[in-house]
N, C-alpha and C positions, 0 to 999 in steps of 0.2 A: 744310908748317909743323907744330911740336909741336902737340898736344893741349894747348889751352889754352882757361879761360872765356874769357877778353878777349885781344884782337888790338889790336895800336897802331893799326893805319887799316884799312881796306878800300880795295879796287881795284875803281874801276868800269868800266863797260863802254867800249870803245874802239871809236867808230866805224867808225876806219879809222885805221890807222899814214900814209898819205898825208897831208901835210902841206895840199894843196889841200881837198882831201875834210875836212879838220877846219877852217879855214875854213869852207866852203860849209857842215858841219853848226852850228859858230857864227854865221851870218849867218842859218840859215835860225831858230834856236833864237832867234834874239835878235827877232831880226822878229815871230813868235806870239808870245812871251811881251810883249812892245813894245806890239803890237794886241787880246792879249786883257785887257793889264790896263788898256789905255787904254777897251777898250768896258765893261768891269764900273764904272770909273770915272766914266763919262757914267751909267751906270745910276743909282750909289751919289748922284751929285750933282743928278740932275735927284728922286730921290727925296727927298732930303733940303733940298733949295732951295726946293721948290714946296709949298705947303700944299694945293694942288688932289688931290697925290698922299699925303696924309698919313692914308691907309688899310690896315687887318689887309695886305691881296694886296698893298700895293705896301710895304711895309714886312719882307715876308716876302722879296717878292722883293731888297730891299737888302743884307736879310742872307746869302741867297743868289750875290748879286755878293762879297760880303766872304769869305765863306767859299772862291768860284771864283777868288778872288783871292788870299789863303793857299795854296790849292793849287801853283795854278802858280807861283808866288814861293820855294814851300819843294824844288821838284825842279828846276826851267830853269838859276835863275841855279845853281848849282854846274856843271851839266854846260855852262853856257856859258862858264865858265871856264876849266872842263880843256881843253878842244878849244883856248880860247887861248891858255892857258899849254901845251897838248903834256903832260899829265899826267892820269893816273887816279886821284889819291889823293883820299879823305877819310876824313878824322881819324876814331878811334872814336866819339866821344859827339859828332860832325859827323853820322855817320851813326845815332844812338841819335836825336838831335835831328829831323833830316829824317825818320824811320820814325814818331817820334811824332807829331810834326805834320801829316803827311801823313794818315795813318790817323784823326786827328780831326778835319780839316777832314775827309776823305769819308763819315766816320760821320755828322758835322753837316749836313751836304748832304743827302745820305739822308734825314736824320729830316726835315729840313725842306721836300722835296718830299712828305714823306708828311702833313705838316702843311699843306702849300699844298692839299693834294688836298680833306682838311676842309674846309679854310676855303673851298674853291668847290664843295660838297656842300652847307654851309650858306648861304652866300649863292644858288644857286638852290633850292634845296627847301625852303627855311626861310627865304625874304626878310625876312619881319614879325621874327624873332626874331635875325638877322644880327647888328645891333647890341648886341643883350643877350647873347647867346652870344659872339661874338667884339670882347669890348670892350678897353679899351687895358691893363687888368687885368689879363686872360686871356692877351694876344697877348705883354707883355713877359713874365708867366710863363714861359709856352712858349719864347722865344728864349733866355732864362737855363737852362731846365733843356737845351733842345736843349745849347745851348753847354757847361755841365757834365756832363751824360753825355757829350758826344765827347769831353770832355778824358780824363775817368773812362776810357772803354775805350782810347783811344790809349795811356794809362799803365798800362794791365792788359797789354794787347797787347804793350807793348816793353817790360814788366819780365821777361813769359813768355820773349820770342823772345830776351834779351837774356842769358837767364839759363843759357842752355845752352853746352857746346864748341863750340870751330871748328875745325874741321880744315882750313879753308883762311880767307881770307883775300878771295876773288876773285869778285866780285858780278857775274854776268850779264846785269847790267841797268844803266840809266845813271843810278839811283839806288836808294837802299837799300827795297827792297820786296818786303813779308811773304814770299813764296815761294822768291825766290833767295834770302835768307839763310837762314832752315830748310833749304835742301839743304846749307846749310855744314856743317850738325849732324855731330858725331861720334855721337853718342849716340841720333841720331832724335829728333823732336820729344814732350816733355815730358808730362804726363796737365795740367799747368796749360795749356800748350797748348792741349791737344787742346779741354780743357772751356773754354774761351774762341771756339775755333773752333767749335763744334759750336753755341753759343748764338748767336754770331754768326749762325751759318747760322738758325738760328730765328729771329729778328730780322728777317731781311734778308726772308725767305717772309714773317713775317707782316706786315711793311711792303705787300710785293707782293700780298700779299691784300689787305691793306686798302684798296690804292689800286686795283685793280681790278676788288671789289666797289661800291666808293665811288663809282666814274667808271661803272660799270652802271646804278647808281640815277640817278645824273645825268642820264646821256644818256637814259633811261627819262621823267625830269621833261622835260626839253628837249623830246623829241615832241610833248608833250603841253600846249607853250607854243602860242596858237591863232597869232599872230602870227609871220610869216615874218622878220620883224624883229626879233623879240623873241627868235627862237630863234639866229640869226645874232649878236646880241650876248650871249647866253649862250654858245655855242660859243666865240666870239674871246674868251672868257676861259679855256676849258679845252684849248683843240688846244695854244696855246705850249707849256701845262705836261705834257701830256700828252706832246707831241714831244720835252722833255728827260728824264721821265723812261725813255720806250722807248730812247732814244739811249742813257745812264747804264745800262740795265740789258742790252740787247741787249750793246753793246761790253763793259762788264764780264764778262757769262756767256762772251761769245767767248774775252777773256782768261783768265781763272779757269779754265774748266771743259774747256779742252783739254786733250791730253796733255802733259804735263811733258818736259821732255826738259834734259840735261845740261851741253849746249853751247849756244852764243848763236846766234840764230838775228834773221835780218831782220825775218821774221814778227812774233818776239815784241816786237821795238820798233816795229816799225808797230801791231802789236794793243796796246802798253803808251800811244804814243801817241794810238790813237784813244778807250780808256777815261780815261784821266788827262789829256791837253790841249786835244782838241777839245771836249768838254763846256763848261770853262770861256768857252771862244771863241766858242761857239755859241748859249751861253744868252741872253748879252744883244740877238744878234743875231734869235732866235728872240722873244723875248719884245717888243723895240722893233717889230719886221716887223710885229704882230700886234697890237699896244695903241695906238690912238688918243691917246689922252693920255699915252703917255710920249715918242712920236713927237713932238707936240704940244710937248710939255717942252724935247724936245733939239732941235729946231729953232730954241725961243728962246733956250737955252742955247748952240747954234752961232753962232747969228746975232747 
């Protein structure tokens, strides 16, 4: 292709030219995406129905469902598509659309595991004060500003990435994201770029410090609950959130911080999918396994 800023569409990745094999990749795509949005959906409802659950942690965790439900809605259904239609294309500002979206729902997620991790800092080591510190003031704040900073950088992110040449057209992946399209670059990526990425990177550390300073002091208070029961119900409120966000950030660094390479590799969509769809899949199932009362909820809500 010319050396051009804008491209009519992008070409995404192609499972497999086998006509069976793209089936079986739409059955199996349709299926997770099917089960993960139906389990964040019992989450979203049994929070939202029950006034028993109408607390900072299970209001956090809703928006949390909402946001893992964006995710996989804004990358599955296009690539469940092409597999059935037999076609790799999506339109440019299809693909401007899906980079945006995508990259702010997992900024919002982020932030808001890094907020979850607070709010069960202060509810054990600050019981008496829970209430005043995390009141219903404070906790809609925080989901409005989470919500407007991820819009904010999702729209820094894909004015940068969006703003440079392409030299090709041909997306290595099964949908538009940050890294396969910077190798489009004719030009290499941007100094706007770069200073977006680089703050990112400071962000994301100082998140991961803070959640793992934060979950130190905890487990430090937790010892030191005299009750063997006491400490058991402390805990089943922090392992859930603790186990998504090692998951979120183990599969992430796997993806990210490998070598790049130029051509499509299986690897890289097994590693693309276990950062970006099993997360959303597993949250709810992590989080119900582990909570009494939301177990409690959707059983009433099944039954």
């Amino acid at each position: 292709m010319e050396n051009q800023t804008t491209v009519p569409y992008f070409l995404l990745l192609e499972f497999s030219k086998n006509r069976h094999l793209q089936l079986l990749h739409f059955f199996f795509f349709f299926m997770l995406y099917l089960v993960t949005v139906t389990a964040n959906l019992l989450i979203i409802s049994a929070v939202a129905l029950d006034h028993r659950l109408h607390s900072p942690m299970y209001v956090f965790l809703m928006n949390l469902a909402l946001q893992d439900v964006g995710i996989v809605s804004v990358i599955v259904p296009k690539s469940i598509i092409n597999s059935l239609m037999d076609t790799r294309h999506i339109s440019y500002f299809g693909c401007v659309a899906q980079y945006f979206l995508f990259l702010s729902f997992e900024y919002s997620d982020f932030s808001l595991l890094t907020v979850m991790a607070y709010d069960r800092y202060v509810a054990i080591c600050h019981p008496l004060h829970y209430e005043m510190v995390m009141n219903w003031k404070t906790c809609t704040e925080i989901i409005i500003l989470m919500w407007v900073t991820g819009l904010l950088y999702g729209m820094l992110h894909t004015t940068a990435t969006f703003s440079i040449s392409y030299c090709s057209n041909v997306v290595n992946q099964f949908f538009c994201e940050m890294p396969h399209l910077l190798k489009l670059s004719c030009s290499g990526i941007n100094l706007f770029e770069v200073g977006i990425l680089v703050a990112s990177l400071i962000v994301a550390l100082g998140c991961f410090t803070f959640i793992v300073a934060t979950y130190a002091v905890i487990f430090k208070a937790v010892l030191r609950i005299p009750s063997e029961k006491g400490r058991q119900k402390a805990l089943s409120t922090c392992i859930p959130h603790l186990t998504v966000v090692s998951m979120l950030l183990f599969s992430g660094c796997i993806a990210y911080l490998r070598p790049s390479s130029n051509t499509a590799s299986y690897l890289d969509i097994v590693l693309t999918i276990l950062y970006a769809l099993l997360p959303p899949l597993f949250n709810p199932i992590i989080y119900s396994m582990r909570n009494k009362n939301i177990k409690c909820v959707l059983s009433q809500l099944w039954f």
